[in-house]
ROTIVO-488666 format. One record per residue (C-alpha): x, y, z. Coordinates in pm, 1 decimal, padded with zeros to 6 digits. Layout:
(kolti (X Y Z))
...
! end
This chain:
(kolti (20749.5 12427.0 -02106.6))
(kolti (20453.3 12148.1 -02200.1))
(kolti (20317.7 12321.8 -02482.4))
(kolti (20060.7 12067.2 -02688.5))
(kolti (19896.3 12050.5 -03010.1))
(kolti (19553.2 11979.7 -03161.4))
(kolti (19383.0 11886.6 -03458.1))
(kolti (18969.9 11902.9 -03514.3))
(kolti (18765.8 11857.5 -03761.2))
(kolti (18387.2 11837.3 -03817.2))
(kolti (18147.0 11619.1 -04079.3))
(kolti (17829.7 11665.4 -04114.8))
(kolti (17637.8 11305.1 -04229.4))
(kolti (17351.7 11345.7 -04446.6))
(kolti (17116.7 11611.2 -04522.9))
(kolti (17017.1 11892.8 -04225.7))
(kolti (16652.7 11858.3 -04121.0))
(kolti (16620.5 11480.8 -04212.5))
(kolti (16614.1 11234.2 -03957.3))
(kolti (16918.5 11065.2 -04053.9))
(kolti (17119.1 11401.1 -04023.6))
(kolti (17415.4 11307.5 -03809.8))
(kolti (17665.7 11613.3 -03674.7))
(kolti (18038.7 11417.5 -03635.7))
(kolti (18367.7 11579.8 -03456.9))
(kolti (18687.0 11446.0 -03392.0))
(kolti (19038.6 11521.0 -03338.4))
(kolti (19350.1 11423.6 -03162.5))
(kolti (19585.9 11620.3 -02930.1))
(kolti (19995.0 11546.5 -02923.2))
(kolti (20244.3 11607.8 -02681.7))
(kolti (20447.1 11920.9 -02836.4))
(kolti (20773.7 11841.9 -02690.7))
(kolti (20758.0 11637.7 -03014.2))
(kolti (20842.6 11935.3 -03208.5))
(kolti (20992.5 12128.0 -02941.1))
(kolti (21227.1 11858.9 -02740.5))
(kolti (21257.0 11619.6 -03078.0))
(kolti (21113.4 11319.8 -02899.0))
(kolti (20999.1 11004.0 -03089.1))
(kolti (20705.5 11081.9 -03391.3))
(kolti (20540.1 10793.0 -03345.2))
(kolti (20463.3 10850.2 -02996.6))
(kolti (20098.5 10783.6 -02880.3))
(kolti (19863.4 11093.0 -02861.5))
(kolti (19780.1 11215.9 -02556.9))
(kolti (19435.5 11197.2 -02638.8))
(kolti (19158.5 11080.4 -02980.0))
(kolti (18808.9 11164.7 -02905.6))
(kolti (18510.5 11168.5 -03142.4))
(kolti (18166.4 11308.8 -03072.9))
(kolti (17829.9 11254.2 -03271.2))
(kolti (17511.0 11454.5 -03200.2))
(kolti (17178.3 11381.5 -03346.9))
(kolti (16857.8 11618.4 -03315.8))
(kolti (16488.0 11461.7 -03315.1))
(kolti (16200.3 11691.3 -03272.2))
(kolti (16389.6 11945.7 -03070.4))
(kolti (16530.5 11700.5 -02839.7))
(kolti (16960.1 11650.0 -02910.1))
(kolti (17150.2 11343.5 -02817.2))
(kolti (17460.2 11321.2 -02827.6))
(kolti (17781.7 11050.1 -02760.0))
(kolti (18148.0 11111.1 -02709.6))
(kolti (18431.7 10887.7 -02686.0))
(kolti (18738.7 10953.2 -02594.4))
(kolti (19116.5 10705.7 -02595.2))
(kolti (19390.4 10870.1 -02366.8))
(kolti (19780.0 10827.2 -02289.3))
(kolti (19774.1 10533.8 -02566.6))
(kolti (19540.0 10322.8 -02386.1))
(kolti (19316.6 10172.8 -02690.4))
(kolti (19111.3 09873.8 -02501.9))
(kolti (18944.9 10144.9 -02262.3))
(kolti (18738.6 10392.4 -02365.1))
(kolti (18558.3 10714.6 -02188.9))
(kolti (18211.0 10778.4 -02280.3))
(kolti (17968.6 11078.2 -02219.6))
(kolti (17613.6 11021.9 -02315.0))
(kolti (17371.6 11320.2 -02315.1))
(kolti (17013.9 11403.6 -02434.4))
(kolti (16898.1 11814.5 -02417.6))
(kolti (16521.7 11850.1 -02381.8))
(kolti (16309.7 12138.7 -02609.9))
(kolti (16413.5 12448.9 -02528.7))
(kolti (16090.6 12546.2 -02368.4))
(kolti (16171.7 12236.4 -02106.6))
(kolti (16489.6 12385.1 -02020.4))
(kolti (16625.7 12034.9 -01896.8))
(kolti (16866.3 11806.8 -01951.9))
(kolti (17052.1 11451.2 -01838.0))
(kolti (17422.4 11332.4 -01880.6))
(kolti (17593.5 10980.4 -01777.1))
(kolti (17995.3 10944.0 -01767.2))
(kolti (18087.6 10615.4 -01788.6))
(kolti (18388.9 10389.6 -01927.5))
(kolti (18372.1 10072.6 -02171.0))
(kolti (18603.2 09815.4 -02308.8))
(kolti (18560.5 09533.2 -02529.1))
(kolti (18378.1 09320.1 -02193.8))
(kolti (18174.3 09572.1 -02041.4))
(kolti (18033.3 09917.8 -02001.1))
(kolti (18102.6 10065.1 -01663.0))
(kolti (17865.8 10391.7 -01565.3))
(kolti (18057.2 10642.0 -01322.9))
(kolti (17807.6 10937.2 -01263.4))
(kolti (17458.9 11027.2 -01372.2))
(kolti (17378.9 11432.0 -01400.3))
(kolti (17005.7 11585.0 -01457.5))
(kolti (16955.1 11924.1 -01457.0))
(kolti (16634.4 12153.1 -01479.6))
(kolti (16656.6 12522.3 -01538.0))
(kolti (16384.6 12755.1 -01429.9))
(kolti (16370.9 13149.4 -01577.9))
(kolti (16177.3 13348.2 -01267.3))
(kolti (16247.7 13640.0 -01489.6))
(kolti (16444.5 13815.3 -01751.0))
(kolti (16682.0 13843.7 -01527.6))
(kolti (16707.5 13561.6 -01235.9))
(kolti (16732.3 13210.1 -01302.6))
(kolti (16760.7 12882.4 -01073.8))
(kolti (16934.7 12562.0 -01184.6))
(kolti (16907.9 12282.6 -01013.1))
(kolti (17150.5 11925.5 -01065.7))
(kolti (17133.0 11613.4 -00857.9))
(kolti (17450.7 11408.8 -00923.0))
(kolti (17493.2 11077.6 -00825.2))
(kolti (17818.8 10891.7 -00878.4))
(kolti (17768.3 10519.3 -00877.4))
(kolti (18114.8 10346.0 -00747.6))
(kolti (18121.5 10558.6 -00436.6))
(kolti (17712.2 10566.9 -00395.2))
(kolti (17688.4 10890.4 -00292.7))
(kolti (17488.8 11161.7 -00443.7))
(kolti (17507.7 11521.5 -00476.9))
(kolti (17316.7 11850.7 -00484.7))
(kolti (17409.4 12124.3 -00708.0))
(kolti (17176.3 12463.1 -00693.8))
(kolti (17293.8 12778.9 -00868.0))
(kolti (17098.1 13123.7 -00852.3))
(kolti (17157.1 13363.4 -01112.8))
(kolti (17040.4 13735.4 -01116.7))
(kolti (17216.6 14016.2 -01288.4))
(kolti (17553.6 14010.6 -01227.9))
(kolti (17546.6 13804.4 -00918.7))
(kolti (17585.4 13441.5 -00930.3))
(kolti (17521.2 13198.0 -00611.8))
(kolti (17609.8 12822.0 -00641.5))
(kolti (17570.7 12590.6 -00320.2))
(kolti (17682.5 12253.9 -00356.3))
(kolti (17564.6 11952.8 -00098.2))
(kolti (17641.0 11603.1 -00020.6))
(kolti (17580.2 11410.5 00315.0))
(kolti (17938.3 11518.8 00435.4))
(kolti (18034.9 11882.5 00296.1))
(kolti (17875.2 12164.7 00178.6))
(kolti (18024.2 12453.4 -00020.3))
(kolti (17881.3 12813.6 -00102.9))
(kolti (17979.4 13009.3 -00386.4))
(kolti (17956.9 13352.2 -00479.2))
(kolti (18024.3 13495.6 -00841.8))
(kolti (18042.6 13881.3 -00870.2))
(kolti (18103.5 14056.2 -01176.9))
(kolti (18223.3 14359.3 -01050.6))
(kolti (18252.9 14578.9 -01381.3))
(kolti (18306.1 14444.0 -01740.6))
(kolti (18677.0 14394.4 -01632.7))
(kolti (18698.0 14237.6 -01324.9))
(kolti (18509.6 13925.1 -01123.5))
(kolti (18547.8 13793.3 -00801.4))
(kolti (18458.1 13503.6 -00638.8))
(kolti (18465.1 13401.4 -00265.8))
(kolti (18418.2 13017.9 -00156.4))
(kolti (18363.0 12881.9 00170.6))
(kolti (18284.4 12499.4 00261.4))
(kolti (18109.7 12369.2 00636.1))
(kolti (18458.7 12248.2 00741.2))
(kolti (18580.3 12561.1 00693.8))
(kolti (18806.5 12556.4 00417.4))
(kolti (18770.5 12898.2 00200.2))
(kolti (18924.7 13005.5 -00136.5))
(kolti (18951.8 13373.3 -00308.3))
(kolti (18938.4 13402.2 -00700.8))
(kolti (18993.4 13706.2 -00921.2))
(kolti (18958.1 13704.9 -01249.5))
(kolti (19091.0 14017.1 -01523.3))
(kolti (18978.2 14041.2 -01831.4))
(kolti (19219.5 14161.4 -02084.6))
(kolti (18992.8 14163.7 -02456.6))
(kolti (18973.1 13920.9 -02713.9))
(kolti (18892.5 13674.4 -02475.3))
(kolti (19227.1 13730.6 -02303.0))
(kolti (19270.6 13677.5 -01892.0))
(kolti (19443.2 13695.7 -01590.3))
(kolti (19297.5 13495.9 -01266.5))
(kolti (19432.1 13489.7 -00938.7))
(kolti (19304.7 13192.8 -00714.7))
(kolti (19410.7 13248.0 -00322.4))
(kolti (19360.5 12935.2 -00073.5))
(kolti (19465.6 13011.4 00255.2))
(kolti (19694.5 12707.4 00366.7))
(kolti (19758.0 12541.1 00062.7))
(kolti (19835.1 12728.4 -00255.1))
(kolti (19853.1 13078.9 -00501.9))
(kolti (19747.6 12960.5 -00849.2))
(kolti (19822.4 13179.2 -01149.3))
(kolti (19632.1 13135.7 -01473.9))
(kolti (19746.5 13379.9 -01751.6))
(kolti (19544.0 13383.9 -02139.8))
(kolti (19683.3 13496.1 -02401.2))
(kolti (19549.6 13437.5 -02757.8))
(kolti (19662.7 13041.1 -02816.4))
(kolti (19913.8 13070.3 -02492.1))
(kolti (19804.9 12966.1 -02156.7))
(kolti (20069.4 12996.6 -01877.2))
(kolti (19962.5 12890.0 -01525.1))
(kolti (20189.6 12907.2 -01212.8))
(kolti (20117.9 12746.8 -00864.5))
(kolti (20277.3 12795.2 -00577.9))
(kolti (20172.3 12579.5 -00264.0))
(kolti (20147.8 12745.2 00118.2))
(kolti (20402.9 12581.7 00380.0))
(kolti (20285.6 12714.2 00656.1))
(kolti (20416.8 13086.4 00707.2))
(kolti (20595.5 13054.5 00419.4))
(kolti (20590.5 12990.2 00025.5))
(kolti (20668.5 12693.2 -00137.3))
(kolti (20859.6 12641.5 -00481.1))
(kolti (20645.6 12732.9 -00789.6))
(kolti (20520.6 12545.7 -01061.8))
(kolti (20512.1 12690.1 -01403.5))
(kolti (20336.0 12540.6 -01716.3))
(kolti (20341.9 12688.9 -02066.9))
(kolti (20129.9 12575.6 -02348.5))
(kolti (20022.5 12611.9 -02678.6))
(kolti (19707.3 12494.3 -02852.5))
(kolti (19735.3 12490.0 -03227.5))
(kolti (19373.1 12396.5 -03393.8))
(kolti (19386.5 12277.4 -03755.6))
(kolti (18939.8 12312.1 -03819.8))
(kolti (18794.4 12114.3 -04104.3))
(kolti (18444.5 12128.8 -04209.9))
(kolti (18322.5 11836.0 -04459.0))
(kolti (17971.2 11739.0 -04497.6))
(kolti (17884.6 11397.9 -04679.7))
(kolti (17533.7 11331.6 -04808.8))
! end
C-alpha cells in the first residue's frame, strides 16, 4: 500500500478586478507510510508546488513551481498565457531552473476552432528543445466521438474516443509501427471509475476510483503468458484553505 497525503490552500492577493489582483495556490504532498508504516516525520515531501495566475484584459498568465523528492536547488516551472475567450488559443513552456540558469524543455501552442455547436478541431504543435524534435497534435471533436492523431517525423498514432452511453467509453489506439492499445472506461457516479487498458504484448492495467481511493493494478504480458501483478493503493487527503489578503 503507497497511500499519500496532501495539503492545498488558496490566497487571493489584492482586490478582484484591479490590476494588481494576484490568484496564489500552494500545497505540499507527503509520503503516507509516515502515518501508516511510522517512518521518520521529518522526512522530505514528496513534492511543494505553488502556482500564481494573473488576468489582464481577458488574457490569464499564469506560473507554477514545483520542488520534488527533497531536491530544493532545482526547480520545475510551467509558464502559460490563455488568450480571450473569443481567440480560443493558448501557449505553455515547461522548463527547469536553479540558482545558475533557466533550462526550457518543451514549448506547447494550441488554437481551438468551433465549426459548430457541436464539432470542434484543436490543433497543438509541440516542440521539445533538448531532443529538437517537434510534434503535431490534432484532435476532432463531434458529439460523442473524439479523434486525436498525433505526428512526429518517426511515429504516428491515431486515437479514437467513443462514449458509448453515459456509462461506458472506449477507446482504440493504433500507432504506424503497429503497436495498438484497447481502453475501457466504467463509470460508477460521483465521479467514481473503473478503466481497463489492454496492450497486446506488454501489459493489463487496472485503474479503480473510488471517492479519495485510487487502486491501480498492472500486470505485464510474457509472451503467452501473464506476468506477476503490481498493485498500488492510495489515498489523497486534501486539507482546502481559502484566504484572501488585500
Amino acid at each position: 500500500m503507497a497511500p499519500s497525503i496532501s495539503w492545498r490552500g488558496s490566497a487571493a492577493l489584492g482586490d478582484a478586478g484591479q490590476i494588481s489582483a494576484v490568484d496564489v495556490e500552494y500545497g505540499f504532498e507527503l509520503d503516507g507510510s509516515i502515518v501508516t508504516q511510522g517512518k521518520d516525520l521529518t522526512a522530505a515531501p514528496k513534492s511543494i508546488w505553488g502556482k500564481a495566475t494573473k488576468t489582464v484584459k481577458d488574457w490569464t498568465f499564469g506560473l507554477r513551481g514545483e520542488f520534488k523528492n527533497g531536491v530544493y536547488d532545482k526547480a520545475a516551472l510551467e509558464v502559460s498565457a490563455d488568450a480571450p475567450a473569443d481567440l480560443d488559443a493558448g501557449l505553455k513552456v515547461w522548463a527547469s531552473a536553479t540558482k545558475d540558469n533557466v533550462s526550457v524543455s518543451k514549448v506547447e501552442l494550441t488554437k481551438g476552432i468551433d465549426m459548430d455547436d457541436s464539432t470542434r478541431l484543436v490543433v497543438k504543435p509541440r516542440y521539445y528543445v533538448e531532443e529538437e524534435e517537434g510534434e503535431l497534435v490534432l484532435a476532432f471533436a463531434k458529439d460523442s466521438t473524439v479523434i486525436e492523431i498525433v505526428a512526429t517525423k518517426d511515429d504516428q498514432s491515431i486515437t479514437v474516443s467513443q462514449q458509448i452511453d453515459d456509462a461506458n467509453r472506449l477507446e482504440p489506439s493504433i500507432t504506424r509501427t503497429g503497436a495498438m492499445s484497447l481502453e475501457w472506461e466504467r463509470t460508477l457516479g460521483n465521479g467514481n471509475s473503473l478503466t481497463t487498458k489492454f496492450t497486446p504484448n506488454e501489459s493489463i492495467g487496472l485503474k479503480w476510483k473510488d471517492s479519495e481511493w485510487t487502486a491501480t493494478m498492472n500486470i505485464p504480458i510474457e509472451g503467452s503468458s501473464l506476468g506477476g501483478p503490481t498493485v498500488n493503493i492510495q489515498r489523497d487527503v486534501h486539507f482546502k484553505t481559502n484566504t484572501k489578503f488585500r
